[in-house]
C-alpha positions in Angstrom: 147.3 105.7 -168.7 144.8 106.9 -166.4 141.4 104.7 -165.7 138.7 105.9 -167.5 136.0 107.4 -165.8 132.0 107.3 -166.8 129.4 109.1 -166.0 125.6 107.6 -166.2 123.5 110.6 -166.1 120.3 112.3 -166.5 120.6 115.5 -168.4 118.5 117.9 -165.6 119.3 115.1 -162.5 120.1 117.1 -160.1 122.1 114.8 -158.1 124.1 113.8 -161.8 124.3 117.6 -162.3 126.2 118.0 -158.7 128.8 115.1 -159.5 129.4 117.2 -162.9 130.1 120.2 -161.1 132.6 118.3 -158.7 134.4 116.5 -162.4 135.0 119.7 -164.0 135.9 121.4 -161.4 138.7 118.8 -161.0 139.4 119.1 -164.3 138.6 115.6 -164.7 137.5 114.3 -168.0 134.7 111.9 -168.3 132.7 110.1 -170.9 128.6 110.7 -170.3 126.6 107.5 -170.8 122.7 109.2 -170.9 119.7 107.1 -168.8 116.6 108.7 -169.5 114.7 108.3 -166.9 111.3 109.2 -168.1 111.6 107.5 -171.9 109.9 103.5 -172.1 109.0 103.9 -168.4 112.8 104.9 -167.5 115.8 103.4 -168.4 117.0 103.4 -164.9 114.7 100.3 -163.9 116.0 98.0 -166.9 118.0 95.1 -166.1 121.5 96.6 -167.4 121.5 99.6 -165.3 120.4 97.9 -162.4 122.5 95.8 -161.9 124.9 99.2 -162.0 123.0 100.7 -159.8 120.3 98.5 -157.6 119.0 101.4 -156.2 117.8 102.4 -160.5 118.8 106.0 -159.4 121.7 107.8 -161.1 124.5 109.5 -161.4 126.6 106.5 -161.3 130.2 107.0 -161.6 132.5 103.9 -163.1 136.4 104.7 -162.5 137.7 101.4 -164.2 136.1 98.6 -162.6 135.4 100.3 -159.5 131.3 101.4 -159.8 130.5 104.7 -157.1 127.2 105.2 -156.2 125.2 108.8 -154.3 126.7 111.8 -155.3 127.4 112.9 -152.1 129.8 109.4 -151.3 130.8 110.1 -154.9 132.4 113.5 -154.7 134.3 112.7 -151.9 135.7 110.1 -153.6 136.8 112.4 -155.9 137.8 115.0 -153.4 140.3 112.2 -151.4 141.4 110.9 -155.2 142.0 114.1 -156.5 142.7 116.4 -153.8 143.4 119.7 -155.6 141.3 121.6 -155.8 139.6 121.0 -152.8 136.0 120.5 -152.1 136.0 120.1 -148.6 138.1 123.2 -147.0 141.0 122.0 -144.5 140.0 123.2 -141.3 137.5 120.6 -139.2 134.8 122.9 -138.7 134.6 124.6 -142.3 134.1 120.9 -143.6 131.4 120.4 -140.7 129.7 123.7 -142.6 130.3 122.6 -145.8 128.9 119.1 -145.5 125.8 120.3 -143.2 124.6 122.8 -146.3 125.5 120.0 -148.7 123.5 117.3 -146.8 120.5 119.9 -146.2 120.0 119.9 -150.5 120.8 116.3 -150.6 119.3 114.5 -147.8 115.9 116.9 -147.0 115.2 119.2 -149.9 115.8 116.8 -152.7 114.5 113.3 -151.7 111.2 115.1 -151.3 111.0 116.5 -154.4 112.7 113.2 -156.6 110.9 112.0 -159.9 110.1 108.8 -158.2 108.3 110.4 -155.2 106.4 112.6 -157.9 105.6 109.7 -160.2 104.4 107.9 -156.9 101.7 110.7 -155.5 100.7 110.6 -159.6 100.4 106.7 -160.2 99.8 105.4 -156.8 97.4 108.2 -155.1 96.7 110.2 -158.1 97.6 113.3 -157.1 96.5 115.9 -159.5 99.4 118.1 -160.9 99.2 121.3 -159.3 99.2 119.6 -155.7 102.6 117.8 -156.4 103.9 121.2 -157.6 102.4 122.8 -154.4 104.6 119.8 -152.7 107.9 120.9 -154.4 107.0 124.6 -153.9 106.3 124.1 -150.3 109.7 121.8 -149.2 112.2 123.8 -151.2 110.7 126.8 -150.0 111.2 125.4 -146.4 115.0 124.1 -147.3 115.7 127.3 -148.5 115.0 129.5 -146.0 117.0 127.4 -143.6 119.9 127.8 -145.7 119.5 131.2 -146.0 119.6 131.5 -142.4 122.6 129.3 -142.1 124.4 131.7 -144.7 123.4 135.2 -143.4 124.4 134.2 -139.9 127.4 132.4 -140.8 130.3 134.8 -140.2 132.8 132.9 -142.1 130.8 133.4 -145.6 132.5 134.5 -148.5 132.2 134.5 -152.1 130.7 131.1 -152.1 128.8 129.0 -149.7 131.9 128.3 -147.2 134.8 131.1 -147.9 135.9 132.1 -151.3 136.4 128.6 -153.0 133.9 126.5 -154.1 133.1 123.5 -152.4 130.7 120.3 -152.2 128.0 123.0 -150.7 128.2 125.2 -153.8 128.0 121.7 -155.9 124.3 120.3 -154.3 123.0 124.2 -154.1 123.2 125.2 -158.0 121.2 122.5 -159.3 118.7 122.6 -156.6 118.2 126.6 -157.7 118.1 124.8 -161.3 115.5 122.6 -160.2 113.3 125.0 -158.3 113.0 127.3 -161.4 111.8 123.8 -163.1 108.8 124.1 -160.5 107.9 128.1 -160.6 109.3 128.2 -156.9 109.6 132.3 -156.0 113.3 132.9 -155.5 113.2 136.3 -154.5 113.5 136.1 -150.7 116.5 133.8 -151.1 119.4 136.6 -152.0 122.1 135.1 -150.9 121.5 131.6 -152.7 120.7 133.7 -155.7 124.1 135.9 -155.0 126.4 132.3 -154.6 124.6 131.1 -157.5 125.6 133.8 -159.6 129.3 133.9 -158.7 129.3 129.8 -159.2 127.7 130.2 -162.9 130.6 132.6 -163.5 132.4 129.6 -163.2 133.7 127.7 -166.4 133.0 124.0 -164.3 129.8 124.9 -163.3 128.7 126.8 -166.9 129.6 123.7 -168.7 127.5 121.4 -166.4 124.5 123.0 -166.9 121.7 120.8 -167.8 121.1 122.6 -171.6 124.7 121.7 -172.3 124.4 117.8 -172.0 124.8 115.8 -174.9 121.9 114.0 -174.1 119.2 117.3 -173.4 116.6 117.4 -176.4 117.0 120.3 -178.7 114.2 123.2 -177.9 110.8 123.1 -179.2 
């Protein structure tokens, strides 16, 4: 029997959300273990989760005794586990493309924009709302644009962001769109993201990873 695997997640986590992507698109089945991280201060700084995850940041992703941490690491684990299908193309420079897009989401948009940045400008310098929304506006906005750049001049593009096969990229771009939405950012200059995004939701891996269809995402008001 195969290990199981687990997934500790935040329903609208955007980095949680990109590791769902990469599962179901692997056709990989997982059980979801939900860490709020808002509720009681956050789950993710209690003493059982962090000593999951020192870092108190999910997705974290068990595989039998084995615990994966950053969903970037993590869905290459998955990729060179479970190779088919692919999220990292064969040739050298499509995977250089592929992780450069990925790693502009995960390593400059995002980290800006993270809950604990946010809850940091609001408890430590008191930063009143609209300015930390002007924040996220203003760095996604810049990430973006870069990315749409990249895209437009990238004559290799296809139905997704490298080719016509999803791929890490397409994983770390749809839940940063999802997120930006969250935060009233103006989308409309961006029709390319908006076009990949599209032909991604279309997708039965990524449909079923939205946020609104987590076990653990509160019923609507």
């Amino acid at each position: 029997m195969a290990e199981q695997l687990r997934l500790y997640s935040y329903w609208r986590s955007s980095a949680a959300y990109r590791v769902r992507i990469g599962l179901n698109l692997k056709g990989l089945a997982y059980e979801t273990v939900p860490v709020h991280l808002v509720r009681d201060g956050g789950e993710q700084h209690g003493a059982a989760f962090r000593a999951a995850n020192p870092q108190g940041l999910v997705p974290v992703l068990q595989h039998g005794d084995r615990v994966l941490r950053q969903s970037l690491a993590i869905l290459e684990y998955l990729d060179e586990t479970w190779p088919e299908p692919a999220l990292l193309p064969a040739a050298a420079y499509d995977r250089q493309r592929t992780r450069a897009l990925a790693q502009n989401v995960a390593c400059d948009i995002h980290p800006l924009n993270n809950l604990r940045v946010l809850q940091y400008f609001e408890r430590t310098w008191h930063v009143p709302q609209p300015e930390r929304d002007e924040w996220v506006k203003h760095w996604v906005g810049e990430g973006f644009t870069a990315i749409e750049a990249m895209l437009c001049g990238d004559a290799g593009r296809g139905r997704y962001c490298v080719g016509d096969t999803p791929t890490l990229a397409d994983c770390c771009l749809v839940p940063q769109l999802y997120n930006a939405r969250r935060f009233g950012v103006a989308l409309e200059t961006f029709p390319t993201l908006l076009r990949i995004e599209q032909a991604c939701l279309a997708l039965p891996a990524f449909d079923a990873a939205r946020p609104e269809r987590q076990p653990d995402c509160p019923p609507p008001q």
